[in-house]
C-alpha positions as CSV (number, residue, x, y, z in Angstrom):
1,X,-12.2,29.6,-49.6
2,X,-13.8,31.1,-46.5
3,X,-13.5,29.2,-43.0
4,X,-16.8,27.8,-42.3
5,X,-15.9,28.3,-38.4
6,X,-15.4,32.0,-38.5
7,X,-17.7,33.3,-41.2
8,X,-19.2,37.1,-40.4
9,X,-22.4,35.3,-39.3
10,X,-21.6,32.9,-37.3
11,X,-22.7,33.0,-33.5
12,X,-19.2,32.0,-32.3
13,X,-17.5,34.8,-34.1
14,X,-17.2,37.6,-31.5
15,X,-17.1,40.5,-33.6
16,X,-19.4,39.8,-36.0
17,X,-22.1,38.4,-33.5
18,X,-25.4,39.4,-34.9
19,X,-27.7,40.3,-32.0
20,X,-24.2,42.2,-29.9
21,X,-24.6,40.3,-26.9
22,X,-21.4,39.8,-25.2
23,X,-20.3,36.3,-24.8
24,X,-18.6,36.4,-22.2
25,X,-21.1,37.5,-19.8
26,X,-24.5,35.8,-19.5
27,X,-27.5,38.0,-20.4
28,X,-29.5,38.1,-17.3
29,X,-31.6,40.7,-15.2
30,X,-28.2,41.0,-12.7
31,X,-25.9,42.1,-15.6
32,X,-28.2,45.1,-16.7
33,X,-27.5,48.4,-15.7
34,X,-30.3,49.8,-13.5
35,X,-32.1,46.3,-12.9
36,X,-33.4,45.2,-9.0
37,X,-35.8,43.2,-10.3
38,X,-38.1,42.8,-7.3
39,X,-35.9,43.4,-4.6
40,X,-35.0,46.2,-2.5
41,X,-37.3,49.1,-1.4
42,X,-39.4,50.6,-3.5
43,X,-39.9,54.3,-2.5
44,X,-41.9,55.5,-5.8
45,X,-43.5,54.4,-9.2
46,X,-42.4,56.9,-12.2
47,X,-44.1,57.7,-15.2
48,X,-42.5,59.3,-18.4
49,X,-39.0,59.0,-18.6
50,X,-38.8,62.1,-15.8
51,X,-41.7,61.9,-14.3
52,X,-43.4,65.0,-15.7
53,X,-46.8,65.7,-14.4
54,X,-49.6,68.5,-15.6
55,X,-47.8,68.9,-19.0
56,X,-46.4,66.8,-22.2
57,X,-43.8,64.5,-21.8
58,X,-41.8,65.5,-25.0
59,X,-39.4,62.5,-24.4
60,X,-41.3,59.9,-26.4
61,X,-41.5,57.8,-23.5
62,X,-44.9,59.2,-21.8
63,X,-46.1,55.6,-21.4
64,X,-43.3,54.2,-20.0
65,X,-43.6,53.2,-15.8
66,X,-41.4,51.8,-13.3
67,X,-40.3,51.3,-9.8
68,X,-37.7,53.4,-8.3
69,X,-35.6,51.0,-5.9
70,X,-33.6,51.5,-3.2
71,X,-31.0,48.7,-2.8
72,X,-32.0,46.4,0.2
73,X,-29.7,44.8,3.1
74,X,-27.0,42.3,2.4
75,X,-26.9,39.0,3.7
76,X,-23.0,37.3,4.8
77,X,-21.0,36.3,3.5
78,X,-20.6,40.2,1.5
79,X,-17.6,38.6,-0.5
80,X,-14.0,39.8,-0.6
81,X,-12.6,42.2,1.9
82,X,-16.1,43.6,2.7
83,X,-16.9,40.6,5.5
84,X,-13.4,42.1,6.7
85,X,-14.4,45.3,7.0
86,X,-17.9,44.6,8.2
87,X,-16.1,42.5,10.9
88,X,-13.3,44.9,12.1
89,X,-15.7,47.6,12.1
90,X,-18.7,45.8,14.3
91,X,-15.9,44.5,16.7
92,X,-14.4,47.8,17.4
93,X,-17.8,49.7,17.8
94,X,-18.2,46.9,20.4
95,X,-14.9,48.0,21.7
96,X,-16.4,51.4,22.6
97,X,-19.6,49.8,24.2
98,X,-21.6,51.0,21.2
99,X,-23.8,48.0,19.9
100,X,-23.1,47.7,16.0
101,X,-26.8,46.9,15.4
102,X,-27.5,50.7,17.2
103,X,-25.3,52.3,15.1
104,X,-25.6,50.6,11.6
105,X,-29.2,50.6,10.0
106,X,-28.1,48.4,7.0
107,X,-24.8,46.9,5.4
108,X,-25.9,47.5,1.2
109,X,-23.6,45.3,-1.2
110,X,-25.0,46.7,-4.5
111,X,-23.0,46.3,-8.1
112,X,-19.6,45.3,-6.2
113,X,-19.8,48.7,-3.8
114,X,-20.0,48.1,0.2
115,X,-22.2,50.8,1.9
116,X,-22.8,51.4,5.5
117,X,-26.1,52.9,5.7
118,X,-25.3,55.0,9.9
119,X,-27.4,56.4,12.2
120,X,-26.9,59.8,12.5
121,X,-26.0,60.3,16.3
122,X,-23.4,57.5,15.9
123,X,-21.9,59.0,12.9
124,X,-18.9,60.8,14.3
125,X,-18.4,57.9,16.4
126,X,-18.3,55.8,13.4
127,X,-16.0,58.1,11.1
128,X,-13.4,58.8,13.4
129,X,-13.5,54.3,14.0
130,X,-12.9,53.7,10.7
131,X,-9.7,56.5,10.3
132,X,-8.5,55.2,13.1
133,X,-8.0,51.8,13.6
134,X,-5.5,49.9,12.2
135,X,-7.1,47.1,10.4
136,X,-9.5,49.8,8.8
137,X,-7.6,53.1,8.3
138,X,-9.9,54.7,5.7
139,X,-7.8,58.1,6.1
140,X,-9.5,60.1,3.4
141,X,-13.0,61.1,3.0
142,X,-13.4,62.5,-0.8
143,X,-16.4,64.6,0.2
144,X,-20.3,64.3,0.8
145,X,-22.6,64.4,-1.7
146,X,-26.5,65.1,-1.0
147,X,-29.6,63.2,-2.3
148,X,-33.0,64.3,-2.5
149,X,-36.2,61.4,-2.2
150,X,-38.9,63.3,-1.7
151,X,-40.9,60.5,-1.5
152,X,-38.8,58.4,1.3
153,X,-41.1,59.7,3.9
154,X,-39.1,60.2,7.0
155,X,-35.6,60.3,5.7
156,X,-36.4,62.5,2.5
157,X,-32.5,64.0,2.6
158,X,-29.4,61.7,2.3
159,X,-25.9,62.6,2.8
160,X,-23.2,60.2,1.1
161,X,-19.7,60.5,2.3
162,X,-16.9,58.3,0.2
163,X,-14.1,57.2,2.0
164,X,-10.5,55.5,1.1
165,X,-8.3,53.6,2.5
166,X,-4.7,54.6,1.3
167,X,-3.1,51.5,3.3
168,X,-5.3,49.1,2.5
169,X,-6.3,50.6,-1.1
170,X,-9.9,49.7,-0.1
171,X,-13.0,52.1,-1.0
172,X,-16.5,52.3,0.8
173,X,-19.2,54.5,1.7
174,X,-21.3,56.2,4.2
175,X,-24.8,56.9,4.0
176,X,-27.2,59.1,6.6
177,X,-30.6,60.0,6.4
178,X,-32.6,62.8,7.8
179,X,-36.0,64.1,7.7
180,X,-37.0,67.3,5.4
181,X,-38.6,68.5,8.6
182,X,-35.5,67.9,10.9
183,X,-32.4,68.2,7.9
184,X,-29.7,68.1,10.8
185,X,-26.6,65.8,10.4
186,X,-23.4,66.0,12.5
187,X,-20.2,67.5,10.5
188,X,-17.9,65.3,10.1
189,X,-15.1,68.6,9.8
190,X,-13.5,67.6,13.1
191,X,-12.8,64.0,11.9
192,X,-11.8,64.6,8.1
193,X,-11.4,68.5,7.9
194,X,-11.0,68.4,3.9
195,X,-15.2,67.8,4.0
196,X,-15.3,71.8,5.2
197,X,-16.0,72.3,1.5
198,X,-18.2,69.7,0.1
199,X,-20.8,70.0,3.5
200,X,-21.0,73.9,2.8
201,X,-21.8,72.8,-1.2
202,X,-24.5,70.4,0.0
203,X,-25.7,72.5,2.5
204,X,-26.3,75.1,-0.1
205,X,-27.7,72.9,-3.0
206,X,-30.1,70.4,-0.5
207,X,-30.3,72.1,3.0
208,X,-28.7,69.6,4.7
209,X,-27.6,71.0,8.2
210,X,-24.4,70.0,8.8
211,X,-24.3,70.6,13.2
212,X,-20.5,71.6,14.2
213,X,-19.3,73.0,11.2
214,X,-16.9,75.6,12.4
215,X,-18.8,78.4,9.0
216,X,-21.8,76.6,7.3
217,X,-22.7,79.2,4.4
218,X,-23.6,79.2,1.2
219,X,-20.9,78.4,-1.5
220,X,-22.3,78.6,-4.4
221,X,-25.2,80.4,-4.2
222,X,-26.1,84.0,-3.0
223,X,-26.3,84.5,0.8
224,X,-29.8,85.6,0.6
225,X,-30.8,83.2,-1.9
226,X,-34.0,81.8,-0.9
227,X,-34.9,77.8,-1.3
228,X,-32.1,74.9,-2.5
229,X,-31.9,74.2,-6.2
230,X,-30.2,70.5,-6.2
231,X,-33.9,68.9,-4.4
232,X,-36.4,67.4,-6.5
233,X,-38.8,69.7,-5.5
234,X,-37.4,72.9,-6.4
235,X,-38.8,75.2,-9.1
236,X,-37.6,74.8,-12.2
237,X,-37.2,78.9,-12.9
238,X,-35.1,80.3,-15.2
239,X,-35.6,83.3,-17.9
240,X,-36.9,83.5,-21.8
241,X,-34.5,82.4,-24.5
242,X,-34.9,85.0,-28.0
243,X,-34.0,83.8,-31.2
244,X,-34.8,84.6,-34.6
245,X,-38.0,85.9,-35.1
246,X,-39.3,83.4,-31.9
247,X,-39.0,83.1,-28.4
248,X,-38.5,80.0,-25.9
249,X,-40.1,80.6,-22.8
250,X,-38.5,79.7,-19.8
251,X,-38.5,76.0,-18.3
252,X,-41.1,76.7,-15.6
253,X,-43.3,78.4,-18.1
254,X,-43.6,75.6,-20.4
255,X,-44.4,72.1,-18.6
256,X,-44.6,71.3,-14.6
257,X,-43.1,68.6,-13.0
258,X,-43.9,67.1,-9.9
């Protein structure tokens, strides 16, 4: 005789829940992957699933279009540890006569992850704050990764720096912007000298001048290579692919993308 309260149907039965939705979790905009609604900044509408222009969009989604959103600024309380952060971190900047609001563009709480977007001059300043203090003592920076917006006029290069707090077992992030036409950001080598690597990487893949590092040179990439392969704009390239009786032409030869 089967239960009547835990038949493979039924909506209550977890595992056998017709339609997957997880019941624990209510199915709303916030809890998908991707989602900012409205909100935030939009910096570009996309078309196609990659935005391919001049050529086919073999994807299957060539109709599809939709905003690309930066996350916008956070409003306190931030939640957990991150008003404690936010709060150590403004009061000692104030410590060293540097007005928080002139060295933090924006405090972005996006998807549980804190994010202090800095102004580039005070970014030293700000590094070697948050290593150093006690209540903060973020003592490791993981590296620096570059991002590409071409069309986030005026700060079309970003530079991402994670940082850790062994002490505190607390995680966070850095962000700087810079112009394509002015791509200069201070190294942070002299505060967190691990980062020698990962500024030379992103230096080579975006062109992000890191000012003060002790031997910024290519990693990666030939000395003399010309242009930086990781931003949106670069040419695809590449060389034919022969098979069997055909032959794949390379990517730049067969669609363009903007």
């Amino acid at each position: 005789m089967s239960d009547a309260n835990n038949t493979p149907g039924d909506a209550n039965n977890t595992a056998g829940d017709a339609d997957g939705v997880n019941p624990e979790k209510e199915l709303s905009a916030e809890n998908l992957p991707g989602q900012r609604g409205r909100g935030g900044e939009e910096i570009r509408v996309q078309r196609g699933m990659f935005g391919a222009n001049n050529g086919g969009d073999t994807s299957g989604y060539g109709g599809l279009v939709r905003s690309v959103r930066l996350p916008g600024p956070a409003s306190r309380p931030y939640g957990g540890w991150f008003d404690e952060v936010a709060d150590e971190l403004e009061g000692a900047l104030e410590e060293q006569d540097l007005l928080p609001g002139n060295a933090i563009e924006k405090t972005v709480v996006d998807r549980g992850e804190l994010t202090f977007h800095i102004e580039r001059e005070h970014l030293v300043q700000v590094a070697l704050t948050l290593r150093d203090d006690p209540a903060l003592r973020f003592e490791l920076c993981t590296g620096v990764s570059g991002v590409h917006y071409p069309n986030d006029k005026g700060r079309e290069l970003h530079a991402v720096y994670h940082l850790r707090s062994i002490t505190h077992n607390r995680l966070i992030r850095l962000e700087v912007s810079a112009p394509d036409s002015d791509p200069h950001i201070p190294s942070l080598f002299s505060v967190y000298p691990t980062n020698d690597w990962h500024e030379r990487e992103t230096y080579d893949f975006f062109g992000i001048v890191f000012d003060g590092h002790p031997a910024l040179t290519r990693i990666m990439m030939p000395d003399d290579w010309q242009g930086f392969p990781q931003r949106k704009d670069y040419p695809l390239g590449g060389i034919p692919v022969e098979y069997k009786g055909a032959q794949i032409p390379a990517p730049d030869q067969r669609r363009s993308y903007s």
